[in-house]
C-alpha positions in Angstrom: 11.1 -4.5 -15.7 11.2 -3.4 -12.1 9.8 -0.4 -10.8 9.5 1.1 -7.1 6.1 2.9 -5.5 7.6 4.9 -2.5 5.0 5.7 -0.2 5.0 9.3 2.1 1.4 10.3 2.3 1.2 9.4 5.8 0.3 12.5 8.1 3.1 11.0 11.0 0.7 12.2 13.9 3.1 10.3 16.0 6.1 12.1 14.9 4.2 15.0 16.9 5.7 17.3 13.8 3.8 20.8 12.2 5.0 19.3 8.8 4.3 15.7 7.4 7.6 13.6 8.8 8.8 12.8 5.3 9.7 16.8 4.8 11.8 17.2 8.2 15.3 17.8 7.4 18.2 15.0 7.6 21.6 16.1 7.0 21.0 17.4 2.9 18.0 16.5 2.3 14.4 16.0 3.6 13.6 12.7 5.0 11.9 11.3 1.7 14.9 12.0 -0.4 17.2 9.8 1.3 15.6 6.7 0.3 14.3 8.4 -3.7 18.1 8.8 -4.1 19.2 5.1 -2.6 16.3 3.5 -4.9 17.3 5.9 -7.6 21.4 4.4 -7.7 19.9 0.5 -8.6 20.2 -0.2 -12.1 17.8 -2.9 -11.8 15.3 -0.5 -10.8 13.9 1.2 -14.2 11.3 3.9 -12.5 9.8 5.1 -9.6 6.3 6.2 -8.1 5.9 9.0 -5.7 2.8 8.8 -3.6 2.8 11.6 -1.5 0.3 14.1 0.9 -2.3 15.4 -1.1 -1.6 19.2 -2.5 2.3 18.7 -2.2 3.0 17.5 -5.9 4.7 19.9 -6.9 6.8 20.6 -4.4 7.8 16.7 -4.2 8.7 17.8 -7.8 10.7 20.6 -7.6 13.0 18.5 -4.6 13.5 15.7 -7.4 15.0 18.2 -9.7 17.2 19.8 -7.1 18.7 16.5 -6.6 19.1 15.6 -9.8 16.9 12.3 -9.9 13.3 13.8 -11.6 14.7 11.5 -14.6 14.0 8.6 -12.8 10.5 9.4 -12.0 7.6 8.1 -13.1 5.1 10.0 -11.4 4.1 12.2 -8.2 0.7 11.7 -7.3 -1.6 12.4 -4.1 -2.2 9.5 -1.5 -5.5 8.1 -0.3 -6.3 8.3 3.5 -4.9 4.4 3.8 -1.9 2.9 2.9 -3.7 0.9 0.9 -5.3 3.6 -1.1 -1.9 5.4 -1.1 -0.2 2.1 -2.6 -3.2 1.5 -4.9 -2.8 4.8 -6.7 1.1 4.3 -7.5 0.3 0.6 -8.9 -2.0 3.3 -11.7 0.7 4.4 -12.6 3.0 1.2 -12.9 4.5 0.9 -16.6 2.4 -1.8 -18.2 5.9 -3.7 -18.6 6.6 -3.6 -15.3 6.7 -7.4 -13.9 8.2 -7.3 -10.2 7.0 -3.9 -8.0 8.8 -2.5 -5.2 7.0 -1.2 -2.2 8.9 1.4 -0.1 8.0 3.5 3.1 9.5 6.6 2.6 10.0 7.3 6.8 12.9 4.6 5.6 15.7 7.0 5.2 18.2 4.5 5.5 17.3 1.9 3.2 20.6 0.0 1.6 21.1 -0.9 -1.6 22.2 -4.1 -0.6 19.0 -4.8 0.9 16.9 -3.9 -2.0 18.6 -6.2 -4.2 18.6 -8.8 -1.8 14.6 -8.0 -2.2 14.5 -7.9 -5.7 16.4 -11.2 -6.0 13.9 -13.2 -3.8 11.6 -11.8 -5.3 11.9 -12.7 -8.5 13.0 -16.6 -7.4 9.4 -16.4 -4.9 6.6 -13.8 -6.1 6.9 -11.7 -2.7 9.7 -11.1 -0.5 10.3 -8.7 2.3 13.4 -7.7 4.8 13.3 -8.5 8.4 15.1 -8.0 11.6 15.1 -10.8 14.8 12.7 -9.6 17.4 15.3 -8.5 20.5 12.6 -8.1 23.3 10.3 -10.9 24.7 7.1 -10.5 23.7 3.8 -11.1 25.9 0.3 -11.2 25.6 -2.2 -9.3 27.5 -5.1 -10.2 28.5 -7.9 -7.7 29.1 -7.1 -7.4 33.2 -3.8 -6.4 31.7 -2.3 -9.2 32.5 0.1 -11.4 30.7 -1.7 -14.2 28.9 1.2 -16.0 27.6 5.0 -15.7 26.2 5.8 -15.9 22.6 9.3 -17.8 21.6 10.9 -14.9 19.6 13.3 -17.1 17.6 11.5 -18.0 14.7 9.8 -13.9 15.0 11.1 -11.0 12.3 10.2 -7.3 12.5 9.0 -6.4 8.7 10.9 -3.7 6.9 10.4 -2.2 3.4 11.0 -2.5 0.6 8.3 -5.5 -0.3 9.0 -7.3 -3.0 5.9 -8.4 -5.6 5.7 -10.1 -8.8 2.9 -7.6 -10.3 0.0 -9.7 -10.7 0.3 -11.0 -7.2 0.1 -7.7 -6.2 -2.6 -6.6 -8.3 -4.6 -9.6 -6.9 -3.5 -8.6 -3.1 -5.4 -4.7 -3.9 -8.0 -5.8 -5.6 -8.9 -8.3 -2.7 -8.2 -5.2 -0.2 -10.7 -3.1 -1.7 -13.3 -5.8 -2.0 -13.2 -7.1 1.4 -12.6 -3.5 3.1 -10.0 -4.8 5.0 -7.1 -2.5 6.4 -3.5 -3.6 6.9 -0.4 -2.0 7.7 1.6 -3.9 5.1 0.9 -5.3 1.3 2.4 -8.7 2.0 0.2 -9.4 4.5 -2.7 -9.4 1.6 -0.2 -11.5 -0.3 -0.3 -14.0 2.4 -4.1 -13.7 2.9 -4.4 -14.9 -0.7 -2.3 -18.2 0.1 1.0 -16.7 -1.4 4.1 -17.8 0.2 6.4 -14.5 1.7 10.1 -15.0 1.7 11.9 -13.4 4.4 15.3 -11.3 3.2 18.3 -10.2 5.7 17.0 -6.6 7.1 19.1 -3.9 8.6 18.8 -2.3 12.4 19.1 0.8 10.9 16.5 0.2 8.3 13.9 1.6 10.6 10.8 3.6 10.1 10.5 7.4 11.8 7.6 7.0 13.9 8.3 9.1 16.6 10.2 12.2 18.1 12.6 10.0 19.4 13.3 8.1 16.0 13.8 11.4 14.5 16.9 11.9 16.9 18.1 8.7 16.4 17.8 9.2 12.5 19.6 12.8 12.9 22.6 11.3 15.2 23.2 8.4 12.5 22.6 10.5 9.8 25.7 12.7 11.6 28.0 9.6 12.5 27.7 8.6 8.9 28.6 11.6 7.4 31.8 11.5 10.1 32.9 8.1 8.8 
């Protein structure tokens, strides 16, 4: 059984935004929904996990049944002030069924479900897989004068996207180990690969990016546009 823990409890300071970034309107729906309703459409996927800012519950709630996917929900509970926190409260409410678990940023509006199966498949062959794009700038590193240290080859270099791919008791391990150690990082499958687990590395998609910033959120709004002019 395969379930999916989207995660939109981030504030998205960045995003410069009165409202948290996963509510902005794009094209019919708020940010959030785009990717609910891809992850929503794969069969393979039994249930899913909303992990949202704390106090909006119900309103994440009412926006499933608008759009017709609150079936397919497991739960909608309230982040923690990490991702980590945010992505250990949705594995609470995993099934206790569930064998492979699906991490998803919900800034992702443009997830494919050709990538998430490519996910779930490596994930199932592996124990943790993610997407990733080739790195198109060169990459340096500074030094503390500001000046460049040294040159990284980019060939063999992938930009991680969601979703994340874990057999559950990999995952399970990769949390627990977080909250022991009081370590913070921006993705779960760099836990998994803190505890020695080998990460597979899926095709990604350019447009599979996260909304960071203003100017992502102009981006997503003009592809959201051409999309709907195909």
């Amino acid at each position: 059984m395969i379930e999916a823990i989207v995660v939109g409890a981030g504030q998205g300071k960045r995003m410069k935004s009165q409202v948290p970034k996963v509510f902005l309107p794009l094209g019919p729906y708020p940010v959030f929904m785009h990717s609910v309703l891809t992850l929503a459409r794969v069969p393979e996927i039994a249930d899913l996990v909303l992990v949202v800012p704390a106090g909006e519950e119900e309103l994440f709630k009412t926006l499933c049944q608008q759009h017709g996917c609150e079936e397919r929900i497991r739960a909608i509970i309230a982040g923690g002030e990490r991702r980590q926190d945010s992505v250990t409260a949705g594995f609470t409410q995993l099934s206790a069924m569930t064998s492979v678990v699906l991490i998803h940023d919900a800034a992702r509006p443009f997830v494919s479900e050709e990538i998430i199966r490519r996910v779930i498949q490596a994930t199932r062959k592996t124990g943790v897989a993610l997407p990733g794009v080739p790195v198109a700038d060169t990459l340096k590193v500074m030094g503390e004068d500001n000046q460049v240290v040294k040159t990284i080859a980019r060939d063999a270099l992938r930009a991680a996207q969601t979703p994340q791919g874990f057999q559950k008791s990999i995952l399970e391990k990769a949390l627990a180990m977080a909250k022991k150690t009081e370590c913070t990082v921006t993705d779960e499958a760099t836990l998994a690969e803190q505890l020695g687990f080998p990460v597979a590395v899926v095709e990604g998609e350019a447009k599979n990016f996260k909304l960071t910033t203003p100017w992502d959120y102009q981006i997503a709004q003009w592809l959201q546009r051409s999309e709907v002019s195909l």
